[in-house]
N, C-alpha and C positions, 0 to 999 in steps of 0.2 A: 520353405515356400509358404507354407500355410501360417508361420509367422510373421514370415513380414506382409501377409494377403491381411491377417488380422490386426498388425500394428497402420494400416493404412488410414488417412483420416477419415471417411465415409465408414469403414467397417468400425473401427475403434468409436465412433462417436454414435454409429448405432446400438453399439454395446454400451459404450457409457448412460446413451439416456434409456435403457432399459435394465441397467442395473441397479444395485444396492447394496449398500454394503455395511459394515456397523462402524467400519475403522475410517469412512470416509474416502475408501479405493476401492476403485473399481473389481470388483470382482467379477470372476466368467466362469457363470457355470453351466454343469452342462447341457441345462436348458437353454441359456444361452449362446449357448456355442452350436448347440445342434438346428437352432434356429433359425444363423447366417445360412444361405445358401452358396456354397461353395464352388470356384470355377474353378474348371479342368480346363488342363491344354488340349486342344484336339486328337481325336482315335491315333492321326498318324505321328502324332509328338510321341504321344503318349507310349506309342510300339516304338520309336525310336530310343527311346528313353529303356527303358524296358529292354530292347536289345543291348544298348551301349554297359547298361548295370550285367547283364549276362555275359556280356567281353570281357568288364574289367573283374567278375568273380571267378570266368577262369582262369584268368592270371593270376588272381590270388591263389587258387586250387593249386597250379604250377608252381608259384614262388612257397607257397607252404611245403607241396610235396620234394621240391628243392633242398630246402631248410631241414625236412626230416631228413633227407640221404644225404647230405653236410654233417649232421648231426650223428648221423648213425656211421660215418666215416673216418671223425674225429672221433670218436668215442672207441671204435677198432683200433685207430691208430696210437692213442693211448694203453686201450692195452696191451699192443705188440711193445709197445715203449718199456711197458714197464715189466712186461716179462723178460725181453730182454736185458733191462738192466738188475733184475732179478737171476737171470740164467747166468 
């Protein structure tokens, strides 16, 4: 988000005419970076946003906690395998 807010031509070319640079590129630093004034989505995006990131982490929570009991079932079932082919 904040990159393409800052590659936009208003913001990039406020940065350009107050930068400097030795190589002839534009550099941003972060005086200059802390200088753009930054827009937010509004309170209610912004909590919706903020919900939907907490949805899709507990699903990673689950498909992780998933993956360790897959893990820890194949790894049992290995070594029944191979005691048995041992026994």
């Amino acid at each position: 988000y904040i990159r393409s807010w800052l590659c936009t031509d208003d913001v990039y070319g406020a940065i350009e005419g107050n930068a400097a640079g030795s190589t002839n590129q534009v550099e941003l630093t972060a005086t200059l970076a802390n200088g753009q004034p930054t827009p937010l989505p509004p309170l209610a995006e912004q909590k919706r946003i903020v919900a939907k990131v907490d949805e899709l982490m507990a699903l990673c929570d689950a498909l992780e906690a998933q993956l360790t009991t897959s893990q820890s079932e194949s790894q049992q079932l290995l070594e029944a395998c191979l005691n048995e082919a041992i026994a």
